[in-house]
N, C-alpha and C positions, 0 to 999 in steps of 0.2 A: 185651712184657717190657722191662723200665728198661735192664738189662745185656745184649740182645741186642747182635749182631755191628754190624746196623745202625745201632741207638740208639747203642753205644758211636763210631760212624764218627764218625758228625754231632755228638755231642759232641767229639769229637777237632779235626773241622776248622773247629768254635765256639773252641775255646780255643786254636788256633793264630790262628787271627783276633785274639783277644784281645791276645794276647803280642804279636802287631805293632801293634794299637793302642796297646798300654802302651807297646812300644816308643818310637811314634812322638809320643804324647804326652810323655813323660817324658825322652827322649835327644833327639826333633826339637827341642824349646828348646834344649838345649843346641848342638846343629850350626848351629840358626839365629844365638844368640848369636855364634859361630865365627865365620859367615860376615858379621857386620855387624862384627865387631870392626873393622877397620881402617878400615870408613866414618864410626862412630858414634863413634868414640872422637880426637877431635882431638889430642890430646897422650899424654904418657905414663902421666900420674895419672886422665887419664879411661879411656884403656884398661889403666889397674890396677882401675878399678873394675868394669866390664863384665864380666876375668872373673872378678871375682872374686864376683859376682853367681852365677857355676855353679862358682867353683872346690871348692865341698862339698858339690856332688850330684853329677856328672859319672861318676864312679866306679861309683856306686853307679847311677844312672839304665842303664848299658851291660850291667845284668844282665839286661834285658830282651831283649835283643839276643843275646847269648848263650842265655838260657834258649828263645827263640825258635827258634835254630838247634839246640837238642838236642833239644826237642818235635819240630822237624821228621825229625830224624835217626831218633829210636827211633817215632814214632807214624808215618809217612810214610818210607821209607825210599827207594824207589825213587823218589820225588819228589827226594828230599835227592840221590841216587845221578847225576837226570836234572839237576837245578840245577847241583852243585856242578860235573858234567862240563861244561854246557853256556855258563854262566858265570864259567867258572873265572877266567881271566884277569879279569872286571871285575869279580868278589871278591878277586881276586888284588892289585887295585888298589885295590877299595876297603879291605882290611886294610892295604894302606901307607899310604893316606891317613888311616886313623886312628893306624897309630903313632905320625904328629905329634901327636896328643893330648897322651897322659900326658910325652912328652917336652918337649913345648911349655909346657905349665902347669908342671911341674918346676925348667926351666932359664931360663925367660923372664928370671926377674927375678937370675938368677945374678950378672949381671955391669951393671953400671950402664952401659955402652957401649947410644947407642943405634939404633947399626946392630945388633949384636946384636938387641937386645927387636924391632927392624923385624923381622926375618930369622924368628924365633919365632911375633911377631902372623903372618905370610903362612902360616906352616908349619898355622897352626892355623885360619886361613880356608881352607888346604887339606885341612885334617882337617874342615870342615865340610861345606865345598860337596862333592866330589868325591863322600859317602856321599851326600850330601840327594840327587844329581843322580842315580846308578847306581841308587838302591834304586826310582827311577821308571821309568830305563829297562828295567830288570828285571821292575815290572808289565807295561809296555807290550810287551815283547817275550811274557810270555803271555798279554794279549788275543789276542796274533797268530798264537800259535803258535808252538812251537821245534821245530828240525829235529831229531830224534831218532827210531829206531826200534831197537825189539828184534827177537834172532833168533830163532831157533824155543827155543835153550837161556836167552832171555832175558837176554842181552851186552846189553848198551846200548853205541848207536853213534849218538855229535853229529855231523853232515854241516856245522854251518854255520862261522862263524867270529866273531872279537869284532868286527870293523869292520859284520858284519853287524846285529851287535846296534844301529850306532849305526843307525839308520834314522830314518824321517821321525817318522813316530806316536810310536816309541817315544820318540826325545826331545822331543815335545813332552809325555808323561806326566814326562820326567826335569823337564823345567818346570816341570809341576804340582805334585810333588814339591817342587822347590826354592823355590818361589812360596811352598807353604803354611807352609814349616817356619822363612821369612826371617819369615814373618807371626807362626806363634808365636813365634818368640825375640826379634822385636820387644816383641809384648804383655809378653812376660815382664822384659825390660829395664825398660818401662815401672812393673812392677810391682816391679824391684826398686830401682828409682834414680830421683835428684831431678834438678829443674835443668834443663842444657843437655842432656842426656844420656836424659833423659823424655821431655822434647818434641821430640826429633830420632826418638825409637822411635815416637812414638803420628805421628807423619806416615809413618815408614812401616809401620807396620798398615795405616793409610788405603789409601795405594799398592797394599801387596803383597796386603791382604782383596779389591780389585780386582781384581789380577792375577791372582789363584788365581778366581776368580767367573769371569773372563772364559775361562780355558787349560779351566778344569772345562768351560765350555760346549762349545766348540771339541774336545775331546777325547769331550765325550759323543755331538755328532755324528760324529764320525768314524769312531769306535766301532759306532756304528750302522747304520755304511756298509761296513766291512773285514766280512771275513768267520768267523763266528761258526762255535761247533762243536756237534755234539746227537746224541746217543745214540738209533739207530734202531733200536737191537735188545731185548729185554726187557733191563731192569738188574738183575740178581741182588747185590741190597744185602748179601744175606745169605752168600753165597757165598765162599769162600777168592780170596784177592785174585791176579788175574790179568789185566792188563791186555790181554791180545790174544783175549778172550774176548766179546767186543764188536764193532758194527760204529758207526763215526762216519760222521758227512755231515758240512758244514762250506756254510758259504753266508750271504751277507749277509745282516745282521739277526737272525741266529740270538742275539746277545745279550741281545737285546731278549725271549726266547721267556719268561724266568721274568715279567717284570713285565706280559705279555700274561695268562700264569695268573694270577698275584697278584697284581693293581692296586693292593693295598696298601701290594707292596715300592717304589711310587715315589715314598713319605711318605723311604724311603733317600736318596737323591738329592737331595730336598724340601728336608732338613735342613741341606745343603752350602748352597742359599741365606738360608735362614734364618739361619746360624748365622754364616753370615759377613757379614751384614751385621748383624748385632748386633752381632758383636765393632768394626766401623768404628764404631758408634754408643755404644757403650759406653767404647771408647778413648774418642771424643770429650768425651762426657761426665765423662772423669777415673776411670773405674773398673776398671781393670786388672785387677782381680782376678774380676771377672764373665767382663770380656773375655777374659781366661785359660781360663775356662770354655767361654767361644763360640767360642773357639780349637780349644777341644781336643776341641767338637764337631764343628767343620768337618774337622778330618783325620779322626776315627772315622766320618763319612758317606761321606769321599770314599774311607777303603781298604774300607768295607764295599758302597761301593757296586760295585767292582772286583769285590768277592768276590761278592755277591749275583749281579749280571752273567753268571759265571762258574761257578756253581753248577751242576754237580758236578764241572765240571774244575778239577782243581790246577795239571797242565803239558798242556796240549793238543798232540797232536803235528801239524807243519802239512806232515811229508813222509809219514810215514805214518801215516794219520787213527786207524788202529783200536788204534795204540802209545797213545795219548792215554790219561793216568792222572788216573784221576778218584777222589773221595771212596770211591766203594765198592769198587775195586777197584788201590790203592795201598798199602794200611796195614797194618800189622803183625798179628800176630796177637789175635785176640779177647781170649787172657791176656793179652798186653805189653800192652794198652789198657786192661784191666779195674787192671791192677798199677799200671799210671801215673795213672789216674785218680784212683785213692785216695792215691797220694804227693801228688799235685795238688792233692786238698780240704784235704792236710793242711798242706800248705808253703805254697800263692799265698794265702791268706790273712796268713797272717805276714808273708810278702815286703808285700803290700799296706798292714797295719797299721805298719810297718817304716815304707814311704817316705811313709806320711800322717803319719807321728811326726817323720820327720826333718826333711819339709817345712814340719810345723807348730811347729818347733822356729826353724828357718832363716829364718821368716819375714818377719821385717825388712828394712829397705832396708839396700843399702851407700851409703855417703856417703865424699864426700873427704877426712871428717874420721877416715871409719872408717879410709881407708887411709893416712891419717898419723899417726892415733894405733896401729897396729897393722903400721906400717912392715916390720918385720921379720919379719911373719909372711903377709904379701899377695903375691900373686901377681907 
């Protein structure tokens, strides 16, 4: 049945995947742009152009980001309940680092001093990097597990701490992370600007399409090596959501157990080198806007291949295995899924039709000449 307990899960934790891809397509150029601002832009009028390149999607690109964290809130809640506690503080941190955003685009160009506009550009390479780098370490802390367990009345209780978070693996996913999304908002620079300014972004796609190829490799063996979780008791899909209803085992290579069933899911993965080496080949070539696309297939392989990976856990717990909240036994109730589902079909469509209109609206380059004929209205 289409609207079973079941069907509706795995719908749920399809379109939560989604919302992070949109995310990460759609806001990662923008952080990427952030974080190259003060390399790529030699002077003042080149980093007026730069952001001014995202200064009219930027806004609207963060709804993704948002609407991400309220899917997870009302479809997933004990997941939201296990994150929010468990990461608090490096959400905590990464919300400051984005409130240099809207402040920094706002006031950069306020005052013509140009300690000032320095002080702004850093504020907003720190509203880049800081998200690009946590939202990986935050994967990689649940390849590994987070310390979490509930009580018998179901309290959730974090054992670990934030300095735990920083660990080896997980930053080198916060790497991967920040590798891929210097690489979109490179391509994306390329595609919105001439010049000195083009050719300084398509050399580093070159660099950072490597970088991310090489951290993906590195991170998929490693992966392969830490220790993996998997469900040894019958999984009752269908069953009112209780995560201590379950027994987990955990043991190396257990990541690997879906792509051993389905040798298909490793066309997932497949696509991470495919697509990023198009996008270096494509820059090369002078075509941005393909490579845009090979862009924004290299991050949709690399957080599907996470999930894939990871399938049916959402937070793995790594101190008490059988606390581990998984797709069938995390999400809200059958109605709250059946009710959001259909707000869903009716709304991400518009949202979608929305940012392909404004995208396709905005489509033009910025030039030097834009931001001297339009002085007073540029960033």
């Amino acid at each position: 049945m289409i609207f079973d307990y079941e069907t509706m899960r795995l719908i749920w934790w399809a379109l939560l995947g989604a919302l992070l891809i949109g995310f990460a397509i759609t806001d990662g150029f923008d952080l990427g742009v952030a974080i190259l601002l003060p390399f790529l832009g030699k002077n003042d009028t080149e980093r007026r152009v730069i952001i001014n390149s995202i200064g009219a999607t930027w806004e609207g690109n963060q709804v993704w980001f948002v609407t991400a964290g309220g899917a997870l809130f009302a479809a997933w809640p004990l997941a939201y309940a296990v994150a929010f506690s468990g990461f608090y503080f490096a959400l905590l941190l990464t919300l400051f680092a984005l409130f240099m955003r809207p402040i920094g685009f706002d006031y950069r160009s306020k005052l013509p001093s140009q300690k000032w506009r320095s002080n702004w550009d850093i504020a907003l390479f720190v509203g880049g990097f800081v998200p690009a780098l946590i939202f990986g370490v935050a994967f990689g802390n649940l390849l590994q597990g987070v310390p979490f367990h509930f009580d018998n009345d179901m309290r959730i209780f974090y054992t670990g701490s934030f300095w735990a978070l920083l660990n080896p693996f997980a930053l080198a996913a916060g790497l991967l992370s920040l590798s891929m999304l210097i690489m979109h908002g490179a391509v994306f620079l390329q595609l919105k600007t001439e010049g000195d300014i083009n050719q300084r972004s398509k050399k580093v796609v070159i660099v950072f399409a490597i970088i991310t190829l090489a951290i993906f490799i590195l991170t998929g063996i490693w992966s392969a090596n830490i220790d993996g979780y998997h469900i040894s008791s019958e999984v009752l899909a269908n069953a009112p959501s209780n995560p201590l209803a379950k027994i987990v085992h955990k043991e190396a290579g257990f990541w690997l157990d879906n792509y051993a069933s389905y040798p298909v899911l490793w066309a997932v993965p497949g696509l991470a080198f495919i697509a990023s080496a198009m996008t270096i080949v494509l820059s090369k070539m002078e075509q941005p806007g393909l490579a845009f696309i090979t862009s924004s297939l290299t991050l949709t392989s690399v957080i599907l291949t996470a999930g894939v990976s990871m399938f049916p856990f959402l937070i793995p717990s790594s101190s008490a295995l059988n606390s581990s909240l998984t797709v069938w036994d995390a999400s809200s109730s059958l109605t709250t899924l059946k009710i959001m589902f259909w707000v869903t079909v009716f709304f991400l469509p518009i949202v979608v039709a929305y940012t392909t209109w404004a995208f396709r609206v905005l489509r033009g380059k910025i030039t030097l000449e834009h931001i001297h004929q339009n002085d007073h209205s540029s960033y």
